[in-house]
Backbone as CSV, one residue per row, in Angstrom:
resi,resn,N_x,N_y,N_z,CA_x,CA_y,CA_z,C_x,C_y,C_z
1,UNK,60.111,-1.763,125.317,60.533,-0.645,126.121,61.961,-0.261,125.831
2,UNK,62.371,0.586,126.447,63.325,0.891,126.171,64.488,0.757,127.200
3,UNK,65.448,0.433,126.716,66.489,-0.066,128.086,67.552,1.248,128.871
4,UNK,67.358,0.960,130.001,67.997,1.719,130.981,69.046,1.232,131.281
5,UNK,69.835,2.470,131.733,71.550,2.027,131.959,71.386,1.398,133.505
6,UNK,72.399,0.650,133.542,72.353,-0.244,134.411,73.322,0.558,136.010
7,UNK,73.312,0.458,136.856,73.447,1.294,137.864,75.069,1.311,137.983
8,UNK,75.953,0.270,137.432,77.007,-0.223,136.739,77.443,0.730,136.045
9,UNK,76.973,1.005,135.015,77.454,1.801,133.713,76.809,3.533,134.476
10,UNK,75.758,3.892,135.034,75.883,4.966,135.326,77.327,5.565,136.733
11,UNK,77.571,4.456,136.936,78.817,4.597,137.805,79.877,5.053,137.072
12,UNK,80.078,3.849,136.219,81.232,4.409,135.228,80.911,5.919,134.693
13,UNK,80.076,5.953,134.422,79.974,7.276,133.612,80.091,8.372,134.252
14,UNK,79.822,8.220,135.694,80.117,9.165,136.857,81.758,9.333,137.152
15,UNK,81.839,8.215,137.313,83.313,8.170,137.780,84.679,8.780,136.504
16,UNK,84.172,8.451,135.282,85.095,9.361,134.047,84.672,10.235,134.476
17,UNK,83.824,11.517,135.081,83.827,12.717,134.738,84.026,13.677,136.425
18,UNK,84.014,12.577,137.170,84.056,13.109,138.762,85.574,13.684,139.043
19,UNK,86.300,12.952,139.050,87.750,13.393,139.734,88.804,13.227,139.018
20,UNK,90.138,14.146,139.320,91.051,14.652,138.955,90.949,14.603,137.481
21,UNK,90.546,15.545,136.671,90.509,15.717,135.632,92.272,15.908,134.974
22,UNK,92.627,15.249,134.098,93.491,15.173,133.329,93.923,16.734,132.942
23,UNK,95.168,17.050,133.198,95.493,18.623,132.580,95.412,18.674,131.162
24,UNK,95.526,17.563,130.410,95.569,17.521,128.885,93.812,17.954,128.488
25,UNK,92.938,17.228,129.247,91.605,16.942,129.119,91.160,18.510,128.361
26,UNK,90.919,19.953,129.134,90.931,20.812,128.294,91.589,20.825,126.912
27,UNK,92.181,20.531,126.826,92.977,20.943,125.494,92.775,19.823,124.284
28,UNK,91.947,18.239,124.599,91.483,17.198,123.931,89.996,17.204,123.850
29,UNK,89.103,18.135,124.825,87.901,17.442,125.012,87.247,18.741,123.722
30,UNK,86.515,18.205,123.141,85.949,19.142,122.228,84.841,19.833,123.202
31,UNK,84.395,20.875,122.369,83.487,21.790,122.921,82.119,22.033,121.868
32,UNK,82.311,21.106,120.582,80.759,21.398,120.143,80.956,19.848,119.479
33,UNK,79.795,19.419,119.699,79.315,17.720,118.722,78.474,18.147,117.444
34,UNK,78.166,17.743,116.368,77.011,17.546,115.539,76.553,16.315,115.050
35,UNK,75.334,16.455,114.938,74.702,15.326,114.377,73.938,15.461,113.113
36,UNK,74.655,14.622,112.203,73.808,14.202,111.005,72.487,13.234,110.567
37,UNK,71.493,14.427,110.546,70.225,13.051,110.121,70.249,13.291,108.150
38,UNK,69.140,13.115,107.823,69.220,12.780,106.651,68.506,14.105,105.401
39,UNK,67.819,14.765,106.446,67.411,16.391,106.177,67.760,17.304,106.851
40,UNK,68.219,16.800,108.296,68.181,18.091,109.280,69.941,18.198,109.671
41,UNK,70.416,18.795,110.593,71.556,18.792,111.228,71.639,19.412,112.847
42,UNK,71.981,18.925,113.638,72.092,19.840,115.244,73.285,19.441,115.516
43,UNK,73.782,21.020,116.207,74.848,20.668,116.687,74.545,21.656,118.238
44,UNK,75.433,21.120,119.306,75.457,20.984,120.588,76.932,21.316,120.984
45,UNK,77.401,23.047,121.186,78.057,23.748,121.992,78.097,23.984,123.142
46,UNK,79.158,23.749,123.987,79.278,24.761,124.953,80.110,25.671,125.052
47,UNK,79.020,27.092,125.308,78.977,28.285,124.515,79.306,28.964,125.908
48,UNK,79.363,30.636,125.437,79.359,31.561,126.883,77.952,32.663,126.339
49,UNK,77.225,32.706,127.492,76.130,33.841,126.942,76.784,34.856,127.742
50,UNK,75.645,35.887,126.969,75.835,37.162,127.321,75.759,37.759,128.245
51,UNK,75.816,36.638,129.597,76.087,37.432,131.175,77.416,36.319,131.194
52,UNK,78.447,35.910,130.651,79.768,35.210,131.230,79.489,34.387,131.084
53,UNK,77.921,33.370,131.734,77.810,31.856,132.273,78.091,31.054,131.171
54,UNK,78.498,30.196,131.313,78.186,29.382,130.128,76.777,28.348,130.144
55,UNK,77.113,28.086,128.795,75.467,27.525,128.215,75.404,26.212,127.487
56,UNK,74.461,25.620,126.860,74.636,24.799,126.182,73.902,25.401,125.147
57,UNK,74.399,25.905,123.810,73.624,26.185,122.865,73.698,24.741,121.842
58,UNK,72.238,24.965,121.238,71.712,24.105,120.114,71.622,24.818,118.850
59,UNK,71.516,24.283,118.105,71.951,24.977,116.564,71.183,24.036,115.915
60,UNK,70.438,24.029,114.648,69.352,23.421,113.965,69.374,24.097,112.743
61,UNK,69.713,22.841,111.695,69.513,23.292,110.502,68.803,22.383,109.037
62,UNK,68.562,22.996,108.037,67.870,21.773,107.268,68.974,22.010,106.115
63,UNK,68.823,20.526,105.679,69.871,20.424,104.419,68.885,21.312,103.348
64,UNK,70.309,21.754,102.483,70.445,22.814,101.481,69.649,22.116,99.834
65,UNK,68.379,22.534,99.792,68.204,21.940,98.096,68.764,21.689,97.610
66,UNK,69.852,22.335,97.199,70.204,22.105,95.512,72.059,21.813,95.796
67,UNK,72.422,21.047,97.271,73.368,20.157,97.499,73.696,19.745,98.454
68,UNK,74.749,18.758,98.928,74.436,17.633,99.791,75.003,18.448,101.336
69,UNK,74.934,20.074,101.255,75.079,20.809,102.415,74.096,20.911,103.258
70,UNK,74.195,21.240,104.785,73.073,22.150,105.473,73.044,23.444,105.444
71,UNK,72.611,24.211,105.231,72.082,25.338,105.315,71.864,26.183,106.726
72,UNK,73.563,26.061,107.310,73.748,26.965,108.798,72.864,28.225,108.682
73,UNK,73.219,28.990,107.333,72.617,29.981,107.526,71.628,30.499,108.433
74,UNK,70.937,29.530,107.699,69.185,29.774,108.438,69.440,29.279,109.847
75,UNK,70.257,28.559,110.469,69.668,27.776,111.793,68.979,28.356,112.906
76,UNK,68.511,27.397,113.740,67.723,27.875,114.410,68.338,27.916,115.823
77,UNK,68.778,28.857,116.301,69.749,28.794,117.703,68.720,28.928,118.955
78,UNK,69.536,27.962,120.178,68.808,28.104,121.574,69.534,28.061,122.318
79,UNK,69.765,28.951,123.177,70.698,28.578,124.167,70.147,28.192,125.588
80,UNK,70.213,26.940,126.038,70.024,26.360,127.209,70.632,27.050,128.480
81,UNK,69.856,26.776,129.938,71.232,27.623,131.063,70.670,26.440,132.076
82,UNK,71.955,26.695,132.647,71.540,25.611,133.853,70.583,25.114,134.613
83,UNK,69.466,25.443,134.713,68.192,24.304,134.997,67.314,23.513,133.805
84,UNK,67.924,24.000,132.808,67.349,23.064,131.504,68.201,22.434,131.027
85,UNK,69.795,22.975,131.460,70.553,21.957,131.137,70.587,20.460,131.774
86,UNK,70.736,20.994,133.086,69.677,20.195,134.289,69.093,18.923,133.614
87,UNK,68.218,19.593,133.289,67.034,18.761,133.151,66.803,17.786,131.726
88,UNK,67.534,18.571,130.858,68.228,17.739,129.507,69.114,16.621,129.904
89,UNK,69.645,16.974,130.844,70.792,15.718,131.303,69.977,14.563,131.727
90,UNK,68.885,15.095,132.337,68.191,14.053,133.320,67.562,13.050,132.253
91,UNK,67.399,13.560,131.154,66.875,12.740,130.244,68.015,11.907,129.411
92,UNK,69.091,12.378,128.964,69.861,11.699,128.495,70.903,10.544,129.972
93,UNK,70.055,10.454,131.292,70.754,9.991,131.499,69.583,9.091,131.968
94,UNK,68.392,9.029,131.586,67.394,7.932,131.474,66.441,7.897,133.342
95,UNK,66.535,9.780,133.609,65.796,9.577,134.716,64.481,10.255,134.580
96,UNK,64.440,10.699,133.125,63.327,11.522,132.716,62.937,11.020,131.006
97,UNK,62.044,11.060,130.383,61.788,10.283,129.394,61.700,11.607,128.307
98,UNK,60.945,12.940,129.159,61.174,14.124,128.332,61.060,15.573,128.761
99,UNK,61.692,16.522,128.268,61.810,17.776,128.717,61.716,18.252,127.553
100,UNK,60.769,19.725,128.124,60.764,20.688,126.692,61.016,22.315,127.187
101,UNK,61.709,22.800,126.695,61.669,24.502,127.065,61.065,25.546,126.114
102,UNK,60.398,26.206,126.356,59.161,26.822,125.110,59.807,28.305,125.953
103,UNK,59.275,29.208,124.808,59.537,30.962,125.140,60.678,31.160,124.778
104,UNK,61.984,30.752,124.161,62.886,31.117,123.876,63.113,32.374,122.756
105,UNK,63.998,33.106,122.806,64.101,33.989,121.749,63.514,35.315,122.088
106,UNK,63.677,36.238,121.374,63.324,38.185,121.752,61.351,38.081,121.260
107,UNK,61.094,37.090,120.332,59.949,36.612,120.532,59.274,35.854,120.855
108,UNK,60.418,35.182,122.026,59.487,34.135,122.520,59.028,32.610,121.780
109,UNK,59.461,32.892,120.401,58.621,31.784,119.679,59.685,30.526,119.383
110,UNK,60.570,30.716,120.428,61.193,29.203,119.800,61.135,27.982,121.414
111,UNK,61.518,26.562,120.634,61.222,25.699,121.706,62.073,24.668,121.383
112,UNK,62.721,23.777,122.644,63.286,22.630,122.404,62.948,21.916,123.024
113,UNK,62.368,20.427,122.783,62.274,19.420,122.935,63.102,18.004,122.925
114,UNK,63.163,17.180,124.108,64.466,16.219,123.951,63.222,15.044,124.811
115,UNK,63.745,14.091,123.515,62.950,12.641,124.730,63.054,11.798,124.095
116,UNK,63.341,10.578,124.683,63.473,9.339,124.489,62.869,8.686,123.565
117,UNK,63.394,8.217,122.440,62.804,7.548,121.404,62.166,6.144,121.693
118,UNK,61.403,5.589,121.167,60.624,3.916,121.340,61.831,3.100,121.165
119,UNK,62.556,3.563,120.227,63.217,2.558,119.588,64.604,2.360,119.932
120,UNK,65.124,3.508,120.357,66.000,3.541,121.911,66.792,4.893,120.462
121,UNK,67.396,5.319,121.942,67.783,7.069,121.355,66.929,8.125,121.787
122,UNK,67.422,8.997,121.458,66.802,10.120,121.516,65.928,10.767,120.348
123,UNK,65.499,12.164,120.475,64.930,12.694,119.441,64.886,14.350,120.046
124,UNK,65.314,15.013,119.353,65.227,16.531,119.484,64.436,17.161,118.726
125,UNK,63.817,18.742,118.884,63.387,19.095,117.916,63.353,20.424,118.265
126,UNK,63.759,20.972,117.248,64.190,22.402,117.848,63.134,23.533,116.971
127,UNK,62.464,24.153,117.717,61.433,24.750,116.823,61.536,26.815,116.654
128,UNK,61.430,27.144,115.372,61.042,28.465,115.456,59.749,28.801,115.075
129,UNK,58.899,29.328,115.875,57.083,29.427,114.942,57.113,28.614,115.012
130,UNK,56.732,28.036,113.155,56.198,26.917,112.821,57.063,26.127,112.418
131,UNK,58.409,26.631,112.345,59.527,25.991,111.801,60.011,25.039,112.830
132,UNK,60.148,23.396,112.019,60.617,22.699,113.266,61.848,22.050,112.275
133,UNK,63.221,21.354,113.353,64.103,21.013,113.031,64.493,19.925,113.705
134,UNK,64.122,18.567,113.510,64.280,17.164,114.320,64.919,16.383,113.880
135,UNK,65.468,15.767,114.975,66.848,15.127,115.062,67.128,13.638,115.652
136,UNK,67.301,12.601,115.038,67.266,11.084,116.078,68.805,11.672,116.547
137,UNK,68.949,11.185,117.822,70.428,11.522,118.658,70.367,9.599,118.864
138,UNK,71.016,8.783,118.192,71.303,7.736,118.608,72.386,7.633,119.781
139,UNK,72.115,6.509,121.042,72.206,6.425,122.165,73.941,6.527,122.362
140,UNK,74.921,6.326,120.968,75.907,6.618,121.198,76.708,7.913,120.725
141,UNK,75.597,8.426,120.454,75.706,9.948,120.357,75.742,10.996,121.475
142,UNK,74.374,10.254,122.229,74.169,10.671,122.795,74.894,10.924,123.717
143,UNK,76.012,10.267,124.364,76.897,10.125,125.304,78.047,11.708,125.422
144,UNK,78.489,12.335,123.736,78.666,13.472,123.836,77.814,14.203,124.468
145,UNK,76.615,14.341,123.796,75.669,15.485,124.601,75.945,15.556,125.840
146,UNK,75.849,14.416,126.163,75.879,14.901,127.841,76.640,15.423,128.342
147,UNK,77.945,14.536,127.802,79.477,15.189,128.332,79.509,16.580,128.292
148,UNK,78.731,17.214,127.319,78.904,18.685,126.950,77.528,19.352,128.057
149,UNK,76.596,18.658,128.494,75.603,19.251,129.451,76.362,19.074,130.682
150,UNK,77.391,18.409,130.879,78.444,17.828,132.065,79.131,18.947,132.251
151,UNK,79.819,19.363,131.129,80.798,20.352,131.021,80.395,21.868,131.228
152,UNK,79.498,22.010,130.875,78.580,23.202,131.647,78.315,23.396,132.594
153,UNK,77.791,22.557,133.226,77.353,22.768,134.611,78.039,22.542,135.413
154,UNK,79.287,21.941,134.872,80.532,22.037,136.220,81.486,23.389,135.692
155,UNK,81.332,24.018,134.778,82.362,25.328,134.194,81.241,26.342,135.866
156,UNK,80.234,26.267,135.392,78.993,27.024,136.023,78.808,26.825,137.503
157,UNK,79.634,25.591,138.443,79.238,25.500,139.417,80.430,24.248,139.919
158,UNK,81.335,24.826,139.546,82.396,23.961,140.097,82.448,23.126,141.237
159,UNK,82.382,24.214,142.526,82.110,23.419,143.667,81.113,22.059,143.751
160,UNK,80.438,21.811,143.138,79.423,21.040,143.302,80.328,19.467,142.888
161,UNK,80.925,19.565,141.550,81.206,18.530,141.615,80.214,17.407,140.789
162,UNK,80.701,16.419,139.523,80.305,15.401,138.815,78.956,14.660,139.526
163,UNK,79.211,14.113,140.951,78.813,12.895,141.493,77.282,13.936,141.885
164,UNK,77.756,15.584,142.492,75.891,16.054,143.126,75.517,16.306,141.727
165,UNK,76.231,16.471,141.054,75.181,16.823,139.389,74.407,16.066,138.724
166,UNK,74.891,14.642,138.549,73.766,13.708,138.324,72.873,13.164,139.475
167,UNK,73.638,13.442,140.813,72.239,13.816,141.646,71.184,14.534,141.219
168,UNK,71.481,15.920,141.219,70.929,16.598,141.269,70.188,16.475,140.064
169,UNK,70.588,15.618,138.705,69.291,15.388,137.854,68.517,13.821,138.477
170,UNK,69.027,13.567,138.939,68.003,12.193,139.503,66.310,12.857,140.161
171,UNK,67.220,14.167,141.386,66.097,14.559,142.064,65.345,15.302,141.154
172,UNK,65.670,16.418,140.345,64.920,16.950,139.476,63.987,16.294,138.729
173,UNK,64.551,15.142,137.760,63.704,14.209,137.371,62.163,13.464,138.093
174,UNK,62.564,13.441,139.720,61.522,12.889,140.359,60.181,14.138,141.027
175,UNK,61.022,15.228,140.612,60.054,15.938,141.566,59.302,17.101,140.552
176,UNK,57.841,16.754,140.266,57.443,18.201,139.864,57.382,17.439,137.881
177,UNK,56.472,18.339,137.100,56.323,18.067,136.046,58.057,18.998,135.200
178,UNK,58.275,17.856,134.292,59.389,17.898,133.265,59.319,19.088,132.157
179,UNK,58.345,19.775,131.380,58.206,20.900,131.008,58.497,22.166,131.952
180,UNK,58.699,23.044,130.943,59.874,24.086,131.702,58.773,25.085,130.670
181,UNK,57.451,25.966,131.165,57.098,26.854,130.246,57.142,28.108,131.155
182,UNK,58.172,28.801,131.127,58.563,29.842,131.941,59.524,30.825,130.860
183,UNK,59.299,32.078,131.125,59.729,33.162,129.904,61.110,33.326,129.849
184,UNK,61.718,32.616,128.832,63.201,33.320,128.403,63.490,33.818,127.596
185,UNK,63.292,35.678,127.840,63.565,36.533,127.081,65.175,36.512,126.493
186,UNK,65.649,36.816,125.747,66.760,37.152,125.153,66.760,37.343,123.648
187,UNK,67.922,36.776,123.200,68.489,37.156,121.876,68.782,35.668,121.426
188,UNK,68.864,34.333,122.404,68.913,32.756,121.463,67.991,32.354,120.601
């Protein structure tokens, strides 16, 4: 199986991101991670969409034939909004095993998937059509992601505060099925 953080370490992890944030902290904390697999590449922004809010966009790309680049060009963009960010968190913080958001894009045809690997980690996969772009997020990778699903949803909802946000993915996690197939029209 796979091991869960211990109620210990989800404290800590609460407690770095709950109170008095450091004035330097903006100006040190990055705002996009990437991850290198061995064909693919994702990287994990927090972005502003096109109503102000901010987002968590995903970016997906496959390495370049003919050298040891990825091939941004092509990627495959999604931009997440706060109840899938939600709910992405809930998984990287081991209260949900997997979440997927399908309908993305002006056609509808893209999808992301995030869930817990056997072997401990994650696994993403970011799809257009038929085009898919998957990703192991090893578990100390993973720890950005979140920070950056952290950083969203408190830019997005300040009042709330670090400590109801991973509440609020605990309860999400427990209530109601983890797929999200509901229409998000746009332009990600």
């Amino acid at each position: 199986g796979r091991a869960v953080p211990s109620p210990q370490v989800r404290a800590a992890f609460i407690r770095a991101f709950a109170h008095g944030r450091s004035p330097l902290l903006p100006q040190i904390e990055r705002k996009v991670h990437r991850i290198y697999a061995s064909t693919t590449a994702v990287t994990f922004e927090c972005a502003t969409a096109k109503d102000d809010t901010h987002c968590l966009q995903v970016e997906a790309a496959a390495r370049a034939d003919r050298n040891q680049t990825f091939d941004w060009t092509n990627k495959i963009i999604v931009q997440l909004r706060d109840t899938e960010v939600l709910q992405a968190l809930a998984v990287l913080q081991a209260y949900a095993s997997i979440v997927e958001f399908a309908h993305h894009g002006t056609t509808l045809d893209k999808r992301v998937t995030l869930k817990a690997a056997p072997q401990g980690g994650y696994l993403i996969s970011v799809r257009k059509a038929e085009t898919a772009r998957v990703v192991p997020i090893p578990a100390f990778e993973a720890f950005k992601v979140a920070s950056l699903a952290l950083r969203v949803l408190d830019l997005n909802s300040p009042h709330l505060g670090t400590d109801r946000i991973i509440e609020m993915c605990r309860l999400a996690a427990g209530h109601g099925s983890q797929k999200n197939q509901g229409t998000h029209a746009g332009t990600d």
